[in-house]
N, C-alpha and C positions, 0 to 999 in steps of 0.2 A: 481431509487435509493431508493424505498421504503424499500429496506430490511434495510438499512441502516439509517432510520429515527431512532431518539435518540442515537443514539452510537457517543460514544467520538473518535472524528479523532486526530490524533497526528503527529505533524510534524516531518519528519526526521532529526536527529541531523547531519548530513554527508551532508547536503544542504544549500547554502549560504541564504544570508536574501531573497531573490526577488525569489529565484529557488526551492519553496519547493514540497516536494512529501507530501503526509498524507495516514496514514492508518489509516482503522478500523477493529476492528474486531469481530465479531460473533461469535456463536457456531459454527458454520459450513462454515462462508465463512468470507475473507479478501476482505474488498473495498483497493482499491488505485487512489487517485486522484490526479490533481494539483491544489495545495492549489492557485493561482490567479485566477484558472475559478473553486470553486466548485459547482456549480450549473450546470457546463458541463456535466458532470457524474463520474462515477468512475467504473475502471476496477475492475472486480471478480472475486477469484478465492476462489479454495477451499482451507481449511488450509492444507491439503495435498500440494498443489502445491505452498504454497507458501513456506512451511519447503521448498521442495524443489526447489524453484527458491536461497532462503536466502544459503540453503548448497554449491550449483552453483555456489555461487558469492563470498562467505567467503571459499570457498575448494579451489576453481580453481582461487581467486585473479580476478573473472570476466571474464576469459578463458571459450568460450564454445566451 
């Protein structure tokens, strides 16, 4: 998770109190973690895939 050391993680507002996601982001890439284990690690993606994971799931209502 070095790419992601100093970057502000942010919880997801669509997450109950105990169940959260967090993101961060970069120039170039999106961490996503779960906020109870952060020190697990966190998945990467590019901001490309993550436009398109977000169009995915707000176009198709979560339909793949």
């Amino acid at each position: 998770m070095r790419d992601f050391i100093g970057v502000q993680w942010r919880k997801s507002s669509y997450t109950g109190d105990n169940d959260c996601v967090e993101v961060a982001m970069t120039a170039d890439r999106v961490g996503i973690r779960d906020s109870k284990a952060p020190t697990a690690g966190a998945l990467r993606v590019s901001r490309a895939g993550w436009r398109g994971l977000l169009t995915t799931v707000t176009d198709n209502s979560g339909r793949m």
